[in-house]
N, CA, C and O of each residue as an XYZ file, in Angstrom:
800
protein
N       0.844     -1.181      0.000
C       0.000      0.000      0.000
C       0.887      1.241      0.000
O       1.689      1.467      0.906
N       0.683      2.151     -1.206
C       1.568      3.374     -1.295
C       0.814      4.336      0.175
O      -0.164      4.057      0.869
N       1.705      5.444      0.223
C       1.618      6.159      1.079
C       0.252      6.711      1.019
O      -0.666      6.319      1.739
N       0.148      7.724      0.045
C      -1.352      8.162     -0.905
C      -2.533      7.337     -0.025
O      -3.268      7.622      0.920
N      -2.302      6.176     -0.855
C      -3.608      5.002     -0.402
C      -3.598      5.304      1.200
O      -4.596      5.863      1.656
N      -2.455      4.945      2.143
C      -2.454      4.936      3.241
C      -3.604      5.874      3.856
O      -4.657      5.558      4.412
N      -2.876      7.536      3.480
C      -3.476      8.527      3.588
C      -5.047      8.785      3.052
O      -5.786      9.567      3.649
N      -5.386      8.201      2.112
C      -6.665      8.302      1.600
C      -7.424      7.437      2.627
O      -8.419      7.903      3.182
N      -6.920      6.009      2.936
C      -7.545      5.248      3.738
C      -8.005      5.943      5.227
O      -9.103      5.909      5.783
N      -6.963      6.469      5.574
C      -7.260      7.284      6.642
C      -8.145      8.323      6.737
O      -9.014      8.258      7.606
N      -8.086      9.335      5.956
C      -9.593     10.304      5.924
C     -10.475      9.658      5.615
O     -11.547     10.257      5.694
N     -10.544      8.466      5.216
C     -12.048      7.998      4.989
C     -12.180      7.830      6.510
O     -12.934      8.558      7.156
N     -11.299      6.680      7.181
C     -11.884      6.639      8.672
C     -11.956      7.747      9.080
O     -13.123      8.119      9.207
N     -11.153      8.526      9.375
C     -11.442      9.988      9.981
C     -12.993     10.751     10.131
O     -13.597     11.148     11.127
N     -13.313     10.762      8.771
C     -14.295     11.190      8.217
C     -15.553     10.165      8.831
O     -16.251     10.610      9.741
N     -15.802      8.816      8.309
C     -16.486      7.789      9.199
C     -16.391      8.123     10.843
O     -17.469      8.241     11.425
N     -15.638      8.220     11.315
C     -15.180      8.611     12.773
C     -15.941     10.292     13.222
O     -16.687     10.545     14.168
N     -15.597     10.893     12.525
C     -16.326     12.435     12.547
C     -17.641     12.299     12.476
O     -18.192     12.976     13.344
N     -18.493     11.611     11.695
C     -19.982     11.592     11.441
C     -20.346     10.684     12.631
O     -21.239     11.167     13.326
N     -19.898      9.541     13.023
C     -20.249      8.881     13.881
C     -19.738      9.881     15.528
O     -20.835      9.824     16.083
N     -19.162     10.384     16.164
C     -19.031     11.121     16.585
C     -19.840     12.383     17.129
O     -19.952     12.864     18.257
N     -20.383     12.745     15.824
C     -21.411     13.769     15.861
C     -22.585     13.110     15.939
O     -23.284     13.733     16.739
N     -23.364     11.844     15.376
C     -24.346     11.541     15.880
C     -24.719     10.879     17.299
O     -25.826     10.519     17.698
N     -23.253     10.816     18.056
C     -23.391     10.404     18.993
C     -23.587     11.199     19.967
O     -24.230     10.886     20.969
N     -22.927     12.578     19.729
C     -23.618     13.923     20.403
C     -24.856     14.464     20.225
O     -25.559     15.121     20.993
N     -25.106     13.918     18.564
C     -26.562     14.460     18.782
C     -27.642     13.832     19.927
O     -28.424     14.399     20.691
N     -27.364     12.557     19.723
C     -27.912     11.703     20.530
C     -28.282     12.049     21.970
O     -29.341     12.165     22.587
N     -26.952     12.170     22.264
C     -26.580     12.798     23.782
C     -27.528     14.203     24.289
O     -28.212     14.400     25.293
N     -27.210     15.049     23.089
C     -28.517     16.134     23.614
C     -29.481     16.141     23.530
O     -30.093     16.925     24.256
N     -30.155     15.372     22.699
C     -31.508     14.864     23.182
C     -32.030     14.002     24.343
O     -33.170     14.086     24.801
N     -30.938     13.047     24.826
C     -31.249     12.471     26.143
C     -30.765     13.196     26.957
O     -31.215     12.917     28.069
N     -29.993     14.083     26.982
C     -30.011     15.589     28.135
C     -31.216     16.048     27.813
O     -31.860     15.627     28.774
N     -32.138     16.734     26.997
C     -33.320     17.865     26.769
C     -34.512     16.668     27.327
O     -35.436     17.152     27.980
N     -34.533     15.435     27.146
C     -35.654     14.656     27.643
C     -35.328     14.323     28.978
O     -36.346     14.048     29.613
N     -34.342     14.251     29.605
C     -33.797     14.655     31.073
C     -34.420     15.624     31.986
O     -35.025     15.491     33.050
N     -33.972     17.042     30.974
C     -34.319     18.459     31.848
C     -35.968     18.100     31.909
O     -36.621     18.101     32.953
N     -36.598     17.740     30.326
C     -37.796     17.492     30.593
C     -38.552     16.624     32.166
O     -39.443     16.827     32.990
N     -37.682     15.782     31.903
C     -38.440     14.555     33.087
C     -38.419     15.505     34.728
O     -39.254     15.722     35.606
N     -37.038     15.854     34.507
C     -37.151     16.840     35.816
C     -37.576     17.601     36.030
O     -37.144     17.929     37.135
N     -38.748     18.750     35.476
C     -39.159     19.681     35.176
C     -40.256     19.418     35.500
O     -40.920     20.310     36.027
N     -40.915     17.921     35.272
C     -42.242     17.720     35.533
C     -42.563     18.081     37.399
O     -41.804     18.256     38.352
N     -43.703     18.070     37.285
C     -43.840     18.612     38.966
C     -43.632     17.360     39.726
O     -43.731     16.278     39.148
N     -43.377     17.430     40.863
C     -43.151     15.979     42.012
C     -44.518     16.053     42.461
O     -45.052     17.162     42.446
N     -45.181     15.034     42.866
C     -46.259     14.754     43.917
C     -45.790     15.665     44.788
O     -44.570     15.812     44.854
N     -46.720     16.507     45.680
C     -46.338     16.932     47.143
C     -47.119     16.326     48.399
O     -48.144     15.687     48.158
N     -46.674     16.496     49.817
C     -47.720     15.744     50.516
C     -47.523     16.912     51.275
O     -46.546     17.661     51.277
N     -48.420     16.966     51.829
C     -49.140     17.851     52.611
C     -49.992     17.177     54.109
O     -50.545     16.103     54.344
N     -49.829     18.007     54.637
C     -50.725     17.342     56.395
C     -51.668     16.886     56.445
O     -52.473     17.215     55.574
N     -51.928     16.270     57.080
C     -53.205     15.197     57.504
C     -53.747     15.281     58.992
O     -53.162     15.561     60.038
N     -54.880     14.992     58.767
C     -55.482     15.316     60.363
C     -56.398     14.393     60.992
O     -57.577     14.648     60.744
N     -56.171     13.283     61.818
C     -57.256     12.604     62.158
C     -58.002     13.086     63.294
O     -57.459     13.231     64.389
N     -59.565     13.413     63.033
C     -60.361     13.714     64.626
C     -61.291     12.309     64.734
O     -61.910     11.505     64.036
N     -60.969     12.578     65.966
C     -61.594     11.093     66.893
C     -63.009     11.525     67.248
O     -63.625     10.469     67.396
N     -63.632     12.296     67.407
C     -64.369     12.952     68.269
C     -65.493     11.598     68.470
O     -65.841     11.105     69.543
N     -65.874     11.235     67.241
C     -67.215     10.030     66.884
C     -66.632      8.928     67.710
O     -67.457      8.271     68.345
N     -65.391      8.600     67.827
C     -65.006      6.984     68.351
C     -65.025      6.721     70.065
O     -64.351      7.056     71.038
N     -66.344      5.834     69.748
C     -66.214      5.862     71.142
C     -65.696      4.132     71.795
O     -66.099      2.972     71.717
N     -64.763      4.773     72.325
C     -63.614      3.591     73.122
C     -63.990      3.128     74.850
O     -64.158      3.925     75.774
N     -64.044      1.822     74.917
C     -64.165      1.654     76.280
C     -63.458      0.676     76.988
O     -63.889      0.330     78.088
N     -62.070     -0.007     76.364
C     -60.955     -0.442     76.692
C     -60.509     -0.269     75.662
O     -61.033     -0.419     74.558
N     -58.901      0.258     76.094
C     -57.538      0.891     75.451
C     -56.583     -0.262     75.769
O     -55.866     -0.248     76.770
N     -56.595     -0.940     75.166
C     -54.967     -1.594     75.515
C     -53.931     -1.887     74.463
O     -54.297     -1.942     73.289
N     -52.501     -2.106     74.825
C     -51.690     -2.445     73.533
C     -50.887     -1.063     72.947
O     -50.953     -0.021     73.599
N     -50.381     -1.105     72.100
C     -49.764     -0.110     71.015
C     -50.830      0.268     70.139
O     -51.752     -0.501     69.870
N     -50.700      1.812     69.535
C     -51.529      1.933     68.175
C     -50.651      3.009     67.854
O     -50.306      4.030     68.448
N     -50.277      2.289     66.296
C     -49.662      2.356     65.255
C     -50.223      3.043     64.183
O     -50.873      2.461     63.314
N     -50.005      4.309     64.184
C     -50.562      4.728     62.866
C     -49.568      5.039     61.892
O     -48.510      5.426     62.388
N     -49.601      4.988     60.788
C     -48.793      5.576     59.924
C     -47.729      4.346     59.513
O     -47.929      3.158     59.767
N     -46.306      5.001     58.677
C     -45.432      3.690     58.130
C     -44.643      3.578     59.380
O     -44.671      2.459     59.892
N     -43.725      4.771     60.176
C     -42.982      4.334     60.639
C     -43.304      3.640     61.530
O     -44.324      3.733     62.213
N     -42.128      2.577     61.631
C     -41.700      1.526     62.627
C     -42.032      2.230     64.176
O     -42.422      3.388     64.330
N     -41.710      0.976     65.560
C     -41.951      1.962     66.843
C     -40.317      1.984     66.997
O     -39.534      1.063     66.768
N     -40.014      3.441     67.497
C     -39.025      3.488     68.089
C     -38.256      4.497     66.892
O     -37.144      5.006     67.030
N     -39.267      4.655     65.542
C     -38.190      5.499     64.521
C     -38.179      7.042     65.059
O     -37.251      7.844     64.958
N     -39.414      7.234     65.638
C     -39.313      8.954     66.626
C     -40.506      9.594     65.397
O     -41.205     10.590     65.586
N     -40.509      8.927     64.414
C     -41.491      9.554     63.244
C     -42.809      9.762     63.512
O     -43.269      8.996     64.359
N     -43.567     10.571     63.046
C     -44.644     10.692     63.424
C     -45.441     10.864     61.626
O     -44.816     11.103     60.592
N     -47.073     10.631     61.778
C     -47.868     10.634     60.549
C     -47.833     12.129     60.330
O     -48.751     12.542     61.038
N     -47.488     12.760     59.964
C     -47.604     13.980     59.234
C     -47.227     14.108     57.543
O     -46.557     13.297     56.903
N     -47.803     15.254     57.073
C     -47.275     15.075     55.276
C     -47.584     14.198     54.987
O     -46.648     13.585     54.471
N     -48.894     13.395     55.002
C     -49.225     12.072     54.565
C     -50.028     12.289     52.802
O     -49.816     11.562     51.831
N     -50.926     13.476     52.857
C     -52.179     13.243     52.119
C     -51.556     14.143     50.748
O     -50.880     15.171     50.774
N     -52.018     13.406     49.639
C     -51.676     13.510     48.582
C     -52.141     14.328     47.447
O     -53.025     14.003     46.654
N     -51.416     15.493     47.448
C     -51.990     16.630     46.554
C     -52.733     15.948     45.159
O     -52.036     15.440     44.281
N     -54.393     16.006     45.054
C     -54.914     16.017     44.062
C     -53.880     16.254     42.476
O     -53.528     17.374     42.107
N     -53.512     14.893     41.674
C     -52.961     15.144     40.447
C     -53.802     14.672     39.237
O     -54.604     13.845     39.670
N     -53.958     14.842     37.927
C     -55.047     15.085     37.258
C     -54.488     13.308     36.621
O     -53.356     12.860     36.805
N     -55.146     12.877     36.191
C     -54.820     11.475     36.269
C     -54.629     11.078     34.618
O     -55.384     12.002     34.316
N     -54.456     10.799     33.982
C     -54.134     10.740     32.814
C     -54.873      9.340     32.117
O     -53.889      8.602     32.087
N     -55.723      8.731     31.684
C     -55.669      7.177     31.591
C     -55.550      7.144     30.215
O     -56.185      7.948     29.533
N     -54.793      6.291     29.699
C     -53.856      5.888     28.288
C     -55.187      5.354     27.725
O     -55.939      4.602     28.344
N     -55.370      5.771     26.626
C     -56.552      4.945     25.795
C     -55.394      4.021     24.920
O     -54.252      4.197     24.497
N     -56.588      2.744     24.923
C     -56.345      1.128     24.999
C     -55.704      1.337     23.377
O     -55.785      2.246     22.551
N     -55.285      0.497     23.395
C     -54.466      0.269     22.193
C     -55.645     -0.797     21.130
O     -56.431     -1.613     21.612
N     -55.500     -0.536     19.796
C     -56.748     -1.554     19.016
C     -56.218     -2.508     18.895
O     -55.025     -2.526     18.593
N     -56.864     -3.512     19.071
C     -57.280     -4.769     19.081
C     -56.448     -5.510     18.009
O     -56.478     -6.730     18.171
N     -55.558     -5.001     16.735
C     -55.267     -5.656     16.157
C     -53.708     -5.277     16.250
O     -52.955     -6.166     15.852
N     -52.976     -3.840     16.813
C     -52.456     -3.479     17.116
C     -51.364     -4.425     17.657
O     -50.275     -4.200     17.128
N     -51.351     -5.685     18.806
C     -49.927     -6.478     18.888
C     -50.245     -7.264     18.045
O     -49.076     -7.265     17.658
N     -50.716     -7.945     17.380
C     -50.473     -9.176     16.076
C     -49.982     -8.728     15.282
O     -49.488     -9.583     14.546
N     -49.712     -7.179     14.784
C     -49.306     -6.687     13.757
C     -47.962     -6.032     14.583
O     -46.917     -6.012     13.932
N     -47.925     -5.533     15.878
C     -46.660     -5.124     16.038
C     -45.420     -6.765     16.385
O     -44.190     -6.813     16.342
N     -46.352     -7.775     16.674
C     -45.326     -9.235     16.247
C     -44.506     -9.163     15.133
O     -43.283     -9.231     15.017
N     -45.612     -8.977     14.148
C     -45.253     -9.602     12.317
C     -44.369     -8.358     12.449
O     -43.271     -8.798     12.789
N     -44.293     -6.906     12.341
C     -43.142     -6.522     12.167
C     -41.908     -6.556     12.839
O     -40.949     -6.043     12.263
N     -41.735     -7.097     14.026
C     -40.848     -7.498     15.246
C     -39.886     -8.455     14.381
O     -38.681     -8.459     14.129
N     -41.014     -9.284     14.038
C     -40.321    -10.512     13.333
C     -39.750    -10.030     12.182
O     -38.578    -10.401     12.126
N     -40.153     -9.199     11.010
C     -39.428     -9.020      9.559
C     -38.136     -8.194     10.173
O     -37.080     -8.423      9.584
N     -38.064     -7.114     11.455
C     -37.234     -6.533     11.904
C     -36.093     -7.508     11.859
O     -35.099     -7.350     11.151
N     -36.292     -8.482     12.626
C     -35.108     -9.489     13.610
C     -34.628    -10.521     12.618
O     -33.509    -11.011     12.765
N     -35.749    -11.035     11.176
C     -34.725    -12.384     10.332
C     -34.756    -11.318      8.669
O     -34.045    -11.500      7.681
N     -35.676    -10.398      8.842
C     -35.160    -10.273      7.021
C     -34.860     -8.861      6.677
O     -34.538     -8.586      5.521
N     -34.949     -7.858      7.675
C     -34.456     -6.406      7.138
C     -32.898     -6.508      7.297
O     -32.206     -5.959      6.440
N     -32.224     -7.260      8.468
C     -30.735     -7.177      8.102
C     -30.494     -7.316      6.750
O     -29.713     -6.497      6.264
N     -31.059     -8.302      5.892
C     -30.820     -9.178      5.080
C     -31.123     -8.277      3.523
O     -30.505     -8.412      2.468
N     -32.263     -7.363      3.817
C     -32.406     -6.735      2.866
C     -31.754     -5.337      2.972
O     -31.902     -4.503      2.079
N     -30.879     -5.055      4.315
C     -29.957     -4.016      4.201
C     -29.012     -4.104      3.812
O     -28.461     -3.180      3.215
N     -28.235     -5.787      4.105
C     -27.037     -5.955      2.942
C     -27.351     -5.849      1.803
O     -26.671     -5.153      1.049
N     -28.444     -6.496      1.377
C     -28.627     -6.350      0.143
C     -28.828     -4.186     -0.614
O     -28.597     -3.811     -1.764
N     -29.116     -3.655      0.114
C     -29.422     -2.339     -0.765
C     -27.756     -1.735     -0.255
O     -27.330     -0.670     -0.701
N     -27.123     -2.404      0.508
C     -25.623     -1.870      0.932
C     -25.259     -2.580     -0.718
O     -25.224     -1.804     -1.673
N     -25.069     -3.692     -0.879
C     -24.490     -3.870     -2.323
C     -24.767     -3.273     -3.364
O     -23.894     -2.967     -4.176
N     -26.270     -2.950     -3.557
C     -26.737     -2.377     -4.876
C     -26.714     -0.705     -4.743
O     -27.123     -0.124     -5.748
N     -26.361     -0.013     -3.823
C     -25.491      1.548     -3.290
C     -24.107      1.337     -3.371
O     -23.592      2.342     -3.859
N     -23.217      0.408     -3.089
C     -22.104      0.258     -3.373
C     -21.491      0.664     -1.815
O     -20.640      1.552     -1.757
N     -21.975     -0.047     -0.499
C     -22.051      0.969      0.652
C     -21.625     -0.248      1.474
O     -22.006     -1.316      0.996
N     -20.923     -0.322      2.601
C     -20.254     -1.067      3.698
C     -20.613     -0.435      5.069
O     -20.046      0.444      5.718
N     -21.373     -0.927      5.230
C     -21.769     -0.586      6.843
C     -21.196     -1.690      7.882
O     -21.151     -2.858      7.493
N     -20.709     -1.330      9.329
C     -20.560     -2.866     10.352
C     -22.139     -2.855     10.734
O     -23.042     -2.104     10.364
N     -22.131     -4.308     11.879
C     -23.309     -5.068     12.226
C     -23.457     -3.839     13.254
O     -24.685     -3.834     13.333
N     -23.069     -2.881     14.024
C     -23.439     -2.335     14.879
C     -24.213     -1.309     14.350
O     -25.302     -1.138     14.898
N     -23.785     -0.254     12.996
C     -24.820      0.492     12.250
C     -25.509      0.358     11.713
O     -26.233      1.238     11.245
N     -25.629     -1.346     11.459
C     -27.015     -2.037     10.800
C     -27.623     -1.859     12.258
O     -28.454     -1.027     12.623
N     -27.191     -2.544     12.766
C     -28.529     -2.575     14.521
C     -28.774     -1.136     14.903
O     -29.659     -0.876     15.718
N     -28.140     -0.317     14.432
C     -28.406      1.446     15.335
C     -29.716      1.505     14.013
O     -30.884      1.773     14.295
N     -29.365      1.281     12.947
C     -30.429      1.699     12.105
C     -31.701      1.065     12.242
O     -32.716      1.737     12.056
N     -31.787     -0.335     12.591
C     -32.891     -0.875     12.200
C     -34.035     -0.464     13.716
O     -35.212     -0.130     13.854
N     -32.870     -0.729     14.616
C     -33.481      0.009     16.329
C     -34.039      1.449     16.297
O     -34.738      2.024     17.132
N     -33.658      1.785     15.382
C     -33.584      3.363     14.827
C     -35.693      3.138     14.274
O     -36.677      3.397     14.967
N     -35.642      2.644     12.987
C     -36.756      2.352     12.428
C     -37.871      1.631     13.206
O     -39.061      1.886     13.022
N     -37.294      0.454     14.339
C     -38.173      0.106     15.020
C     -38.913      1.199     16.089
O     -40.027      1.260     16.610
N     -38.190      1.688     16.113
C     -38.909      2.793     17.559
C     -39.934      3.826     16.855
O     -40.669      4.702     17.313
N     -39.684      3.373     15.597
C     -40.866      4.168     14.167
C     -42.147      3.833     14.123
O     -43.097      4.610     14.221
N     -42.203      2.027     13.892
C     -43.404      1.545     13.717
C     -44.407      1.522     14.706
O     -45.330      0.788     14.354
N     -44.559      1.974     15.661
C     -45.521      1.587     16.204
C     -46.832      2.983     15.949
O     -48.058      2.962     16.051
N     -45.770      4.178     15.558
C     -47.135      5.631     14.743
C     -47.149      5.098     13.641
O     -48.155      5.416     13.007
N     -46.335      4.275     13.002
C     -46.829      3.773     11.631
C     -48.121      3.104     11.673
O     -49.201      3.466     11.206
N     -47.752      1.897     12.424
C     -49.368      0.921     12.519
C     -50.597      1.956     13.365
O     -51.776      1.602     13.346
N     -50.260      2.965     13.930
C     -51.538      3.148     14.753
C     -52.204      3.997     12.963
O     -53.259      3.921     12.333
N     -50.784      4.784     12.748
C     -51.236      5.610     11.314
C     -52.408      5.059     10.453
O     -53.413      5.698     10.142
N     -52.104      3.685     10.095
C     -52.911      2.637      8.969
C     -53.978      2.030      9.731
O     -54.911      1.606      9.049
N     -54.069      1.876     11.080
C     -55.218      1.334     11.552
C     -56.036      2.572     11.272
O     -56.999      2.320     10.548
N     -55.917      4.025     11.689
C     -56.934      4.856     12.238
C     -56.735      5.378     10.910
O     -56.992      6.581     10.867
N     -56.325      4.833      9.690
C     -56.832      5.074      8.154
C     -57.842      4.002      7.924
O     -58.705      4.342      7.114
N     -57.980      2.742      8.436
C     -58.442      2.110      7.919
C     -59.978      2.231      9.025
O     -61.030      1.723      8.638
N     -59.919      2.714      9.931
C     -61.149      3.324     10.785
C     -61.940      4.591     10.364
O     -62.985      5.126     10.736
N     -60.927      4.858      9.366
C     -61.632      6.104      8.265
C     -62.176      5.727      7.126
O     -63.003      6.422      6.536
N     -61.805      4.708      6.754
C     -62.440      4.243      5.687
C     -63.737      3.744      5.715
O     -64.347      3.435      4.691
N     -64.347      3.616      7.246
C     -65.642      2.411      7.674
C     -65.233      1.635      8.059
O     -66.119      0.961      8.585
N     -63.983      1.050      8.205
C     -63.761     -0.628      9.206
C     -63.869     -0.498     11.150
O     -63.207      0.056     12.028
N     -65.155     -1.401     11.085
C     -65.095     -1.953     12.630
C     -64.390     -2.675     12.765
O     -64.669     -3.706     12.153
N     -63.256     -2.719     13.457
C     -62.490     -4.059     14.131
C     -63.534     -4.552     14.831
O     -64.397     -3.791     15.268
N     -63.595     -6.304     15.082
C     -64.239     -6.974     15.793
C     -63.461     -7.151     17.107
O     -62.413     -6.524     17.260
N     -64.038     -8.178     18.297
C     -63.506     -8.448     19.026
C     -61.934     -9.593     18.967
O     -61.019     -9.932     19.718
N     -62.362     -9.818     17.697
C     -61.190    -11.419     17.494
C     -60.330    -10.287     16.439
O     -60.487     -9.113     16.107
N     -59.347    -11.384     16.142
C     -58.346    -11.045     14.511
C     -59.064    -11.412     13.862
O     -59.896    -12.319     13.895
N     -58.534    -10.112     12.663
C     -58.587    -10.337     11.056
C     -57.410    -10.108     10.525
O     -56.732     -9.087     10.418
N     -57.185    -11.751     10.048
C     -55.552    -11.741      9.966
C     -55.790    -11.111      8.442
O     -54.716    -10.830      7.911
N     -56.754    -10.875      7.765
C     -56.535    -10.059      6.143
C     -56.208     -8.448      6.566
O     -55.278     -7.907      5.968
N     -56.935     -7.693      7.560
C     -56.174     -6.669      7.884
C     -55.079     -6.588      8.282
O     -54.453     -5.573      7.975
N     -54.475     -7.541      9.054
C     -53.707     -7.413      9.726
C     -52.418     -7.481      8.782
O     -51.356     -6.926      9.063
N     -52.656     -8.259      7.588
C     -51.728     -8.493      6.600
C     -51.298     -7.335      5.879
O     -50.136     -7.150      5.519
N     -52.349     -6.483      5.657
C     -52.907     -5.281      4.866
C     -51.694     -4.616      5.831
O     -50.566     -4.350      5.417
N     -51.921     -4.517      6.485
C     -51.251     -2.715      7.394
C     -49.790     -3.819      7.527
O     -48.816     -3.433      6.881
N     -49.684     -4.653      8.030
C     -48.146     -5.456      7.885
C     -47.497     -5.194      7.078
O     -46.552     -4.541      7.522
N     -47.407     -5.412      5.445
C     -47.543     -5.232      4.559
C     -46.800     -3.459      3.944
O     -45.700     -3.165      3.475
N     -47.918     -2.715      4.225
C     -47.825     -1.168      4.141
C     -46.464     -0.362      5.115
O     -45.703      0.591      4.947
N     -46.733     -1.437      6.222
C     -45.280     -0.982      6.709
C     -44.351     -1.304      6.528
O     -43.539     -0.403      6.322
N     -43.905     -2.526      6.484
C     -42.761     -3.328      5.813
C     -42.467     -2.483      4.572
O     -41.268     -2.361      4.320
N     -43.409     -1.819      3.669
C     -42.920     -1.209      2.771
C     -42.119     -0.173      2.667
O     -41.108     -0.014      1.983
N     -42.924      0.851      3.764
C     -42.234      1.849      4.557
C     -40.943      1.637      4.551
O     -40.114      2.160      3.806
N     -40.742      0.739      5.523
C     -39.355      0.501      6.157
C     -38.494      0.264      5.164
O     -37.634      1.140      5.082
N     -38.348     -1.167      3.858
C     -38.317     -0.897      2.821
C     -37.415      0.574      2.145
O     -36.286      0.870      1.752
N     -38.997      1.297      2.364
C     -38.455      2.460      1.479
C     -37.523      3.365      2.147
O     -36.729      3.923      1.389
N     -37.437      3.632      3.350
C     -36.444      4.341      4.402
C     -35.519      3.690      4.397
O     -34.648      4.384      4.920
N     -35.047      2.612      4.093
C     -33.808      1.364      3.981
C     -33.268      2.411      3.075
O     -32.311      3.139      3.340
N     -34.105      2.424      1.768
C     -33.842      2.257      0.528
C     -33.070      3.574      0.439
O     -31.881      3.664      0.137
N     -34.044      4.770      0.795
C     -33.764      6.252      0.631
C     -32.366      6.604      1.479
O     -31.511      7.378      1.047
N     -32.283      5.927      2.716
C     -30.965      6.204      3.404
C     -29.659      5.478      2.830
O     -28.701      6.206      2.571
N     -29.566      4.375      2.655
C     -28.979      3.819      1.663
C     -28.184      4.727      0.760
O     -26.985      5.000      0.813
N     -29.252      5.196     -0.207
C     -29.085      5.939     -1.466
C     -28.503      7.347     -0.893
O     -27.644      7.739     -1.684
N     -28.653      8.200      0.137
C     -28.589      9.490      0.383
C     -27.678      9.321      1.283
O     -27.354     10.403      1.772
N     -26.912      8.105      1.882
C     -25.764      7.928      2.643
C     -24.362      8.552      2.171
O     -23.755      7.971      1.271
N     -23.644     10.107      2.943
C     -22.608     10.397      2.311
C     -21.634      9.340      2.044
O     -21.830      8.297      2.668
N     -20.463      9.380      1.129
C     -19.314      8.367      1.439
C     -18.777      8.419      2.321
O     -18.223      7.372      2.656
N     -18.618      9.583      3.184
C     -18.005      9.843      4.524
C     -18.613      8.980      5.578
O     -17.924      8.513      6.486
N     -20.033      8.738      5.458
C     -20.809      8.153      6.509
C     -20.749      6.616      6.533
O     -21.138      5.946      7.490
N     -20.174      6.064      5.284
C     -20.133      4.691      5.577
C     -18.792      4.206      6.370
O     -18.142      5.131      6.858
N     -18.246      2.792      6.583
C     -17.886      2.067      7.470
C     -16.554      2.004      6.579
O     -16.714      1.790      5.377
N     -15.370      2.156      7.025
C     -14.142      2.397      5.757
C     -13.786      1.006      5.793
O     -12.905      0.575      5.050
């Protein structure tokens, strides 16, 4: 290997090294900004509590009475118990056809998109390692799941009642539509991958 080559070989890593680098910072400030977020949210507060006896009427006392968590002997007492009113949020249910279809793409994820990423790496002329195949495809998986809700609540626009059971013909339908997706985001990144960005 002449010197040249040497040197050429090297800014390619360099360059590979620089892009990877920077997406790893990008990375980083977004799990800092969803950080500040999480901390930002308000804490529960507790606030005092008050028990009146006045109604209880007692006519042997014997024994210990224990109110509250602490143990006897911690010196603690029940105060700051009662729990500031928080507005409650409840997650609407996910449809019904929603995990059979997030399986089937689990599965094309894990035995055949590697397979069809080597393959669009050959026909781009592109060398990626197994670790930027897995950042990518982990990348796309954390995609599908607004994809499928996308095609269900198209296909709830169209007039379809889901029943209580599967319909594995829908289910094929929106499977299908996404796999294509993915597919085509393979395809487009692939194609729009600088030379700098691939694997030297």
């Amino acid at each position: 290997m002449s010197l040249y080559e040497y040197f050429v070989k090297l800014h390619r890593y360099l360059s590979w090294q620089t892009k990877k680098i920077q997406a790893l910072e990008q990375r980083l400030h977004l799990l800092e900004v969803r950080l500040r977020e999480i901390e930002a949210q308000p804490r529960t507060s507790i606030e005092r509590i008050e028990y009146k006896f006045d109604q209880l009427k007692v006519e042997t006392l014997e024994g210990t009475l224990n109110i509250g968590i602490a143990p006897p002997g911690a010196g603690g007492t029940i105060e700051d118990f009662a729990v500031e009113p928080v507005k409650t949020v409840i997650p609407k249910p996910e449809p019904v056809l929603m995990r059979p279809i997030q399986e089937k793409v689990a599965a094309y994820l894990n035995k055949e998109a590697p397979e069809t990423l080597k393959q669009l790496e050959r026909q781009y002329g592109r060398r990626l390692d197994d670790t930027y195949r897995q950042f990518i495809l982990q990348d796309i998986a954390r995609q599908t799941d607004d994809r499928i809700r996308f095609y269900l609540q198209e296909k709830a626009n169209q007039g379809y009642v889901p029943s209580d059971g599967r319909d594995e013909a829908v289910e094929n339908e929106i499977f299908q539509k996404v796999k294509a997706d993915i597919e085509q985001s393979l395809d487009a990144f692939l194609k729009h991958l600088p030379t700098g960005g691939e694997e030297p």
